[in-house]
N, C-alpha and C positions, 0 to 999 in steps of 0.2 A: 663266516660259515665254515671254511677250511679249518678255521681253529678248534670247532665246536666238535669238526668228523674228528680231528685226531685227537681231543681230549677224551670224545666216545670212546674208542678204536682203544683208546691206553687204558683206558678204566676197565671195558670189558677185557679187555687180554688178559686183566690180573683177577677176571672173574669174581669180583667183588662190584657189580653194577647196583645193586637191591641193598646191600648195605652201607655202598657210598652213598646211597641216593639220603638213606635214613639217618647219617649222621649229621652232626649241626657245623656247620662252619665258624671256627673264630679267627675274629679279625684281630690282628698283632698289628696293624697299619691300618690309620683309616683317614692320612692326610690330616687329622683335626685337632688330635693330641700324640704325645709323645710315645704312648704305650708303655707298657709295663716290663721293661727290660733291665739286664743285667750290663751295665758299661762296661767292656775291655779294652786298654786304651780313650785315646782321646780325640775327639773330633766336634766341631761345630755342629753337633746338631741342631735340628732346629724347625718347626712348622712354620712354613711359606707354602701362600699360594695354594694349600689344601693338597699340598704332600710333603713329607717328612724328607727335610736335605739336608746334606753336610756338602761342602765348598773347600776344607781344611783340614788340615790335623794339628792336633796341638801336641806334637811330638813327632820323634822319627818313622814309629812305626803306626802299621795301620790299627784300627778302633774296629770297636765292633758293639753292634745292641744281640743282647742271648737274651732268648726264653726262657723265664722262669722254668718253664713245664718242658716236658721231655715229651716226645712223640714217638712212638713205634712206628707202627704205620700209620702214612700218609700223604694226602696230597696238598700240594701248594699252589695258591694260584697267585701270583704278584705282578702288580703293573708298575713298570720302573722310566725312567730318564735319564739318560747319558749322554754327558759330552763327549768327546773323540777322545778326551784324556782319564775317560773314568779306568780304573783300576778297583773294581768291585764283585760283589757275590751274595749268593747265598749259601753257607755251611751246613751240609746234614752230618747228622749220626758223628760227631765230634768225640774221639776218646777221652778230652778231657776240655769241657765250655773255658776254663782258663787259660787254657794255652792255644790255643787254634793256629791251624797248619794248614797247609792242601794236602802233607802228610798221615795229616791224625783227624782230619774229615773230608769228607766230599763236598769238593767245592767248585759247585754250578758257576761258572765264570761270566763274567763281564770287563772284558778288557780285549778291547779291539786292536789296540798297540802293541799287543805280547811278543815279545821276540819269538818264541814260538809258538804262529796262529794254531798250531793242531790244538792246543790247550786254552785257546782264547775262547771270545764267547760262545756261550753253548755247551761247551764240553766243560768235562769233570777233570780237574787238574790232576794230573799224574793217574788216573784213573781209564779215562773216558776219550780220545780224541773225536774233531769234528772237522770233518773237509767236507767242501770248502768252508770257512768259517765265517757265520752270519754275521754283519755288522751291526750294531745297538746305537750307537752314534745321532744324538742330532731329534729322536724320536721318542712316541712312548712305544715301548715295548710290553710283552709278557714272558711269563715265565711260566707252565704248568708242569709241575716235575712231582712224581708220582715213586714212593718207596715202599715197597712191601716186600720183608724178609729180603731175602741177597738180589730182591729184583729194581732197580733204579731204571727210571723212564724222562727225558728231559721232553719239554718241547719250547722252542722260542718263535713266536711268533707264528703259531700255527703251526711249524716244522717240526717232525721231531730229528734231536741233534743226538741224543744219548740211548741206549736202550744197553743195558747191561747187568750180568750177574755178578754180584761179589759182596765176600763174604770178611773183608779183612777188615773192617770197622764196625763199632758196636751196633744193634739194631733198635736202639731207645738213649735219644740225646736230643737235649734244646737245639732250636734252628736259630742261625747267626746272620746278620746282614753285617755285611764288612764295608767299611768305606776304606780307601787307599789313595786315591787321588781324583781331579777333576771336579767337574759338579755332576753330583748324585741326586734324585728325587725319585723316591718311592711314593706311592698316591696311591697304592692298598697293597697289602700282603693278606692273605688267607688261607687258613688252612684247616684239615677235618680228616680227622681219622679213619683209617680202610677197615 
């Protein structure tokens, strides 16, 4: 119920309630197949269990599934699973789907181990901090993060962690799930235009 008042609460604030209601959701995750993504890097992906995991990288650096399609505005709603050693996210508004940074997109973190927690889960890396910083570890979690024009809204778990204006990345780019380390399980991502 707490998650439902503040997923209300973020929707109306950006004053698009009547026309979020009327847009269609698509699912980019739906635990059952792999989805229609772009590969960056390397990692074991793979459906188990009726959610989408990776365990590994098959290289130094971390992987990532991109969306075809590019999003303006948008909201996401993702249920995820982390271990204590995940090292993961979701990337919006990316300057460029090939290169991916915390630099050159906003990226909703999951990583409870961060040397610095202001940047750990919940908050936007280099962007956004979050005290005290919620744990993901061990559970399912969600993620509803809401972007319209220089407005970004996070919420985990009910909470929200982000609430911020900014204007220094593009406002229409594919959305990225990063794996980096640990075991990861996504078991639905969704998303629908504001």
């Amino acid at each position: 119920m707490k998650r439902m008042i503040a997923i209300a609460a973020c929707i109306a604030s950006f004053g698009t309630a009547a026309s979020a209601q009327e847009a269609k959701w698509v699912t980019i995750v739906d635990g059952k197949t792999m989805g229609d993504f772009d590969k960056v890097g390397a990692a074991n992906w793979r459906i188990e269990d009726g959610a989408l995991v990776a365990d590994k990288l098959e290289g130094k650096d971390p992987a990532y599934l991109v969306t075809k399609e590019k999003y303006k505005d948008f909201q996401i709603q993702a249920e995820f699973w982390a271990d204590a050693d995940v090292n993961s996210g979701i990337f919006i508004r990316c300057k460029n789907p090939k290169v991916i940074t915390a630099k050159d997109c906003y990226e909703v973190n999951i990583f409870d181990k961060r040397p610095d927690p202001t940047y750990g889960t919940g908050a936007i890396v280099n962007f956004a901090k979050v005290e005290p910083m919620p744990k993901a570890a061990g559970k399912w979690n969600t993620f509803d993060i809401v972007a319209k024009g220089d407005h970004i809204v996070v919420i985990f778990n009910g909470q929200k962690t982000v609430d911020i204006h900014d204007k220094t990345l593009p406002d229409a780019a594919p959305i990225v799930l990063q794996y980096g380390s640990g075991v990861l399980k996504w078991r639905k991502v969704q998303i629908r235009p504001l």
